[in-house]
C-alpha positions in Angstrom: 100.0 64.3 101.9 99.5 67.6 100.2 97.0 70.1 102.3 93.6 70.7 101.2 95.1 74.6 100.2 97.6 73.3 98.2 95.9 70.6 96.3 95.0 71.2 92.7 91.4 70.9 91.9 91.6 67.7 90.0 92.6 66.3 93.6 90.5 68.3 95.5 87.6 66.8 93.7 88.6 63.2 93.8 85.2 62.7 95.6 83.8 63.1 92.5 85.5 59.6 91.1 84.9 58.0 94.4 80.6 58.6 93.8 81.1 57.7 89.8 82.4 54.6 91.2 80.2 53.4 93.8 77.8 54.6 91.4 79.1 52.2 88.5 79.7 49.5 91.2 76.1 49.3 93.0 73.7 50.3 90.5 74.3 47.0 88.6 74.5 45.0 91.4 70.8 46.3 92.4 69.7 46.0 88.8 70.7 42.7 88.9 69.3 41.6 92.5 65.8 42.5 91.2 66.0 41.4 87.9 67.4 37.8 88.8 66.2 35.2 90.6 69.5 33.6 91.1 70.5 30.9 93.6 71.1 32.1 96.8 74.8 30.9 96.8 75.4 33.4 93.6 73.4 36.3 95.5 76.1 35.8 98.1 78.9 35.8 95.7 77.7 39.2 93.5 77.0 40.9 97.1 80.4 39.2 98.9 82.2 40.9 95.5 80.5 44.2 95.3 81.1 44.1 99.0 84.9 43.5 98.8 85.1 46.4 96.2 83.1 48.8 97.7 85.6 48.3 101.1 89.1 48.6 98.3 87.6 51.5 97.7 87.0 53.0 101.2 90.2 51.8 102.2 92.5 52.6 99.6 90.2 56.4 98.8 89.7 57.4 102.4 91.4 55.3 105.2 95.1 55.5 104.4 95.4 58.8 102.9 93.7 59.7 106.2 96.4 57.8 108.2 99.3 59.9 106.0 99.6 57.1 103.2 99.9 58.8 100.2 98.6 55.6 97.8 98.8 57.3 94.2 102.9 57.4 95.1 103.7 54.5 96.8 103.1 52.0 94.0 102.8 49.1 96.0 99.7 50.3 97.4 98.3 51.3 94.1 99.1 47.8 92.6 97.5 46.3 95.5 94.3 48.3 95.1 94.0 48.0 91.0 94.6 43.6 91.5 91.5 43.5 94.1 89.5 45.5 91.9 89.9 43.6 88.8 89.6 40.5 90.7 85.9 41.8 91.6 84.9 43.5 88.2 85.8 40.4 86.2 84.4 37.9 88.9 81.1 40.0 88.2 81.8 40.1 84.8 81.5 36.3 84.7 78.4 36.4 86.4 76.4 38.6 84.1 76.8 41.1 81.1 74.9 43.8 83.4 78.5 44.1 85.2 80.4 45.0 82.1 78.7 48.8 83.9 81.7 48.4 86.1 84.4 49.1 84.1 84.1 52.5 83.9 84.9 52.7 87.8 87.7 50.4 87.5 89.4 52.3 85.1 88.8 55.6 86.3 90.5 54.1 89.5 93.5 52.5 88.1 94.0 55.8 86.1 93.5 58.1 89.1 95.7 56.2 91.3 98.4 54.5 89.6 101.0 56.2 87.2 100.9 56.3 83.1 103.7 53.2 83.4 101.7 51.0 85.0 98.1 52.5 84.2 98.0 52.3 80.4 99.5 49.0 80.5 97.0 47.3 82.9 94.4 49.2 81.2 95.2 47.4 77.7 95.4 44.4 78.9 92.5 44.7 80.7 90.4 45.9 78.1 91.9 43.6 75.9 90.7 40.4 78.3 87.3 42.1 78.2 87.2 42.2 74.8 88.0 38.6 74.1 85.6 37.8 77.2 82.4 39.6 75.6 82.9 39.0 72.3 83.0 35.5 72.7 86.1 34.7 71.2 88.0 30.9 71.1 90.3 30.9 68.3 92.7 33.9 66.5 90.6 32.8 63.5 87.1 34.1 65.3 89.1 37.5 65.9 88.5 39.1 62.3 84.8 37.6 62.1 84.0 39.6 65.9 84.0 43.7 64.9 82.7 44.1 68.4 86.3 43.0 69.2 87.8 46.1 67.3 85.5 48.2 69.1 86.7 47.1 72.2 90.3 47.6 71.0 90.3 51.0 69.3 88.2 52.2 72.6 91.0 51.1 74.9 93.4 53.1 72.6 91.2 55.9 72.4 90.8 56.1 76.0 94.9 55.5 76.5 95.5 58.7 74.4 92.8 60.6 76.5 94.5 59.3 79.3 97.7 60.1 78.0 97.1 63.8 77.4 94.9 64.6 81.0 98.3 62.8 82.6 100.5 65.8 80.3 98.3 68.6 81.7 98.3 67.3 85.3 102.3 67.3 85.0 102.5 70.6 83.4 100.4 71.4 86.3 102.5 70.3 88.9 105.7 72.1 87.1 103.2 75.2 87.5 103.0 74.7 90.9 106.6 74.4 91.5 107.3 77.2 89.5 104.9 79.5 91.5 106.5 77.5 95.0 110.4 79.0 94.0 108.7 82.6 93.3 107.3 82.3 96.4 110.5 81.1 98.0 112.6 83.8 95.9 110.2 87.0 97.3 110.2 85.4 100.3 114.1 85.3 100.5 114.1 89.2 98.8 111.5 90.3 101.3 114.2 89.3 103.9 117.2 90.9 102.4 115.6 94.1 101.5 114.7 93.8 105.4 118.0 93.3 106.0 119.1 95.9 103.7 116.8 98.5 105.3 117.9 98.2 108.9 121.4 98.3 107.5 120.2 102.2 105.9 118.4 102.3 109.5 121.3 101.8 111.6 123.6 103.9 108.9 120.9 107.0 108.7 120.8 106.9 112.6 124.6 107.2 112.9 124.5 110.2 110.6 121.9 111.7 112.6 123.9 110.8 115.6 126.8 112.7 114.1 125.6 115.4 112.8 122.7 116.2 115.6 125.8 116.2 118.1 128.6 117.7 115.7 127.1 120.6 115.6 126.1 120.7 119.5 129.6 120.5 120.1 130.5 123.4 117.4 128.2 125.6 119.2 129.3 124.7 122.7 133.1 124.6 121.4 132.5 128.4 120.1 130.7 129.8 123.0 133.5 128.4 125.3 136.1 129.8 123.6 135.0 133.1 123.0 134.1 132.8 126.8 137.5 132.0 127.0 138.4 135.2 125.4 136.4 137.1 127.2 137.4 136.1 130.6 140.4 138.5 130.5 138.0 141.5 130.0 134.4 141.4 130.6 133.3 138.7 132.8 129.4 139.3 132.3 130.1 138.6 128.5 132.1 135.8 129.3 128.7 133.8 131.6 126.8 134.8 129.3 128.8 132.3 126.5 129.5 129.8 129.2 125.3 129.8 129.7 124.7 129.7 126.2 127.6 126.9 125.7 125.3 124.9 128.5 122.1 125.7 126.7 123.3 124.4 123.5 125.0 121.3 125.5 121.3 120.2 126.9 119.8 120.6 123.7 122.4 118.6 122.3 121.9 115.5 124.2 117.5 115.8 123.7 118.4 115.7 120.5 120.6 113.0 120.3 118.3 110.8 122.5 115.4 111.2 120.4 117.5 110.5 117.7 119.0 107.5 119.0 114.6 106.4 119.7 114.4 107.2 116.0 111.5 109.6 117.1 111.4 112.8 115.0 112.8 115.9 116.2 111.1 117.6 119.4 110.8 121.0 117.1 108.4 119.0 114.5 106.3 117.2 117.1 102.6 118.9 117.0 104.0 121.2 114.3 104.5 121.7 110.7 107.7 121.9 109.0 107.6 125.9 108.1 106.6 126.1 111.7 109.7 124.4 113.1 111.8 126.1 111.1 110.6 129.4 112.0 111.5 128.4 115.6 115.0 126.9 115.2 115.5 130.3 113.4 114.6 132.3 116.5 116.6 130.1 118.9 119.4 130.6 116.7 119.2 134.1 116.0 118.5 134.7 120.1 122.2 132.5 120.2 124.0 134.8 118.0 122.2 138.1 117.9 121.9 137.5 114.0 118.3 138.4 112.7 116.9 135.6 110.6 114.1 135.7 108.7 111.8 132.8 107.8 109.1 132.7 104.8 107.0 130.1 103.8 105.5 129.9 99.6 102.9 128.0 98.4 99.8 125.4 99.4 102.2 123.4 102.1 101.9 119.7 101.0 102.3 116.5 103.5 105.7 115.2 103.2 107.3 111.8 104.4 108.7 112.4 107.9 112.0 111.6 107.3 111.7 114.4 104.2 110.8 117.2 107.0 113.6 115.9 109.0 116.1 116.0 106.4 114.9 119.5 105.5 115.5 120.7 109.2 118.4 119.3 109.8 119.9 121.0 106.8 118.7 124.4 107.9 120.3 123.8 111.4 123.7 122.6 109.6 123.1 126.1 107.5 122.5 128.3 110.4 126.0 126.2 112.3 128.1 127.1 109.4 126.6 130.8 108.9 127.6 131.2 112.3 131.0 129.8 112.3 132.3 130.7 108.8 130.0 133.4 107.0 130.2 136.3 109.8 126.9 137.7 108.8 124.3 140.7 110.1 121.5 138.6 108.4 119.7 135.6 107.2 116.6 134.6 105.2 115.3 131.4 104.9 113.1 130.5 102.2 110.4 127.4 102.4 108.8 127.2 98.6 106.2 124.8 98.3 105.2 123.3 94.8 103.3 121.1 93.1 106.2 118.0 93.2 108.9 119.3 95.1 109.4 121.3 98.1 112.8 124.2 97.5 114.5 125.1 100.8 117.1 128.4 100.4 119.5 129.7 103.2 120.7 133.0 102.0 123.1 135.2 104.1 124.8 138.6 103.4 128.0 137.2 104.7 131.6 137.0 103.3 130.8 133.4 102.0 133.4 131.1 101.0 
């Protein structure tokens, strides 16, 4: 069985044939209980019927689907279900023309629970036994002189086309639904690989940070050792003072690379903004390398993505590294320009460049 959320609304509101039924089924049977004074023994045989139909119905409508019995697909059920009814509309039938009322619920049923195969068939014949039943006819020569016949007849083929075109939308319905069900499934299974793709970029944009946040750690520390190195021979002062910069720059170094590794952003932009940190990793560096640097911010700052600020840093740090190692310069500007749908960073230096 389907769950109630996933159930169109023609089954949702199968209730709704289950009261036109009982409907059909008792109202005659009570019209016909105060309007007769039958025999007692064919009171007990209209209420034994309407009884027995009544309880098909229970049992066939609520019971077993209830129980995970899925009647309108196992045909042997449905079969089952449409025999006892007929049984008990054409007993009734038999009994009085006030039970012709009954139809309606039998058909409705055999329609609702049985497929277009085996409906439309029974239905024919059905309506065709009816037919011959109520209009009283005993020989093929009484069929042309009985137009109530052809009523009968060209209803039942009315109501097979009906039937015929409410079963096409209910299966374009169902093709609907399993249409919509593989979109589900195909966003569902895109969802996961752009998930997958992302922690891929994740785990890639972390090793870059990794990389780069402790390449140019060791570039600084590699410098000030070796021009500590250098200076060992000659002026010892000059040469702790590199070694305690090369340590300096080594602790910084690994904070960095553990909060990169956290995927936190930097320490620098915690509590800050962006033209803020930058103006402090300028001073760090320029109190490094007794290089002046100069930072200046432009325009209304706008919020940006924190990877975005990150990205920006980090390229002004990998700037100032290679300004240091490469440019031999006296000074540096850094320039922060704000605008309306971009943000411009420039690292300018008055060294001998490349």
């Amino acid at each position: 069985m389907k769950s109630s959320n996933s159930k169109y609304a023609w089954e949702r509101m199968g209730w709704v044939w289950s009261v036109i039924f009982y409907f059909m089924l008792l109202l005659p049977a009570l019209y016909w209980f105060v309007q007769n004074d039958a025999p007692q023994s064919e009171q007990l045989l209209v209420a034994s019927l309407t009884l027995l139909g009544g309880l098909a119905h229970w049992l066939f409508a609520f019971v077993l689907p209830r129980r995970g019995v899925d009647v309108r697909s196992r045909r042997i059920y449905g079969l089952g279900y449409a025999a006892v009814l007929m049984v008990v509309v054409f007993w009734l039938v038999s009994v009085h023309d006030i039970f012709y009322f009954v139809i309606g619920g039998l058909f409705s049923q055999i329609f609702y629970f049985l497929p277009m195969g085996w409906s439309i068939p029974i239905f024919l014949v059905s309506m065709s036994a009816l037919a011959l039943q109520a209009s009283q006819v005993n020989s093929l020569a009484d069929v042309m002189n009985r137009p109530s016949l052809w009523v009968w007849l060209l209803g039942g083929t009315g109501g097979s086309l009906i039937a015929l075109w409410i079963n096409a939308i209910i299966r374009q319905g169902y093709q609907q639904q399993e249409l919509i069900a593989e979109l589900h499934r195909t966003q569902a299974e895109l969802a996961a690989s752009e998930r997958t793709a992302g922690v891929l970029a994740e785990r890639q944009r972390l090793a870059r940070e990794i990389h780069d946040t402790l390449a140019q750690g060791f570039i600084s520390v590699v410098t000030h050792l070796e021009a500590a190195d250098q200076a060992l021979e000659s002026e010892l002062p000059a040469a702790r003072r590199y070694i305690q910069q090369a340590a300096a720059t080594a602790r910084e170094s690994l904070g960095q690379a553990r909060r990169v590794v956290q995927d936190l952003r930097p320490e620098v932009l915690e509590g800050s903004s962006l033209a803020e940190a930058v103006e402090r990793e300028a001073d760090k560096w320029s109190q490094r390398t007794a290089i002046p640097a100069r930072v200046v911010a432009t325009g209304m700052a706008l919020p940006l993505h924190p990877q975005a600020e990150v990205t920006l840093l980090r390229a002004v740090q990998e700037a100032l590294a290679n300004i240091h190692k490469h440019a031999a310069a006296s000074q540096v500007n850094i320039t922060l320009s704000y605008m309306p749908d971009r943000v411009l960073l420039d690292v300018q230096d008055d060294g001998k460049g490349f």
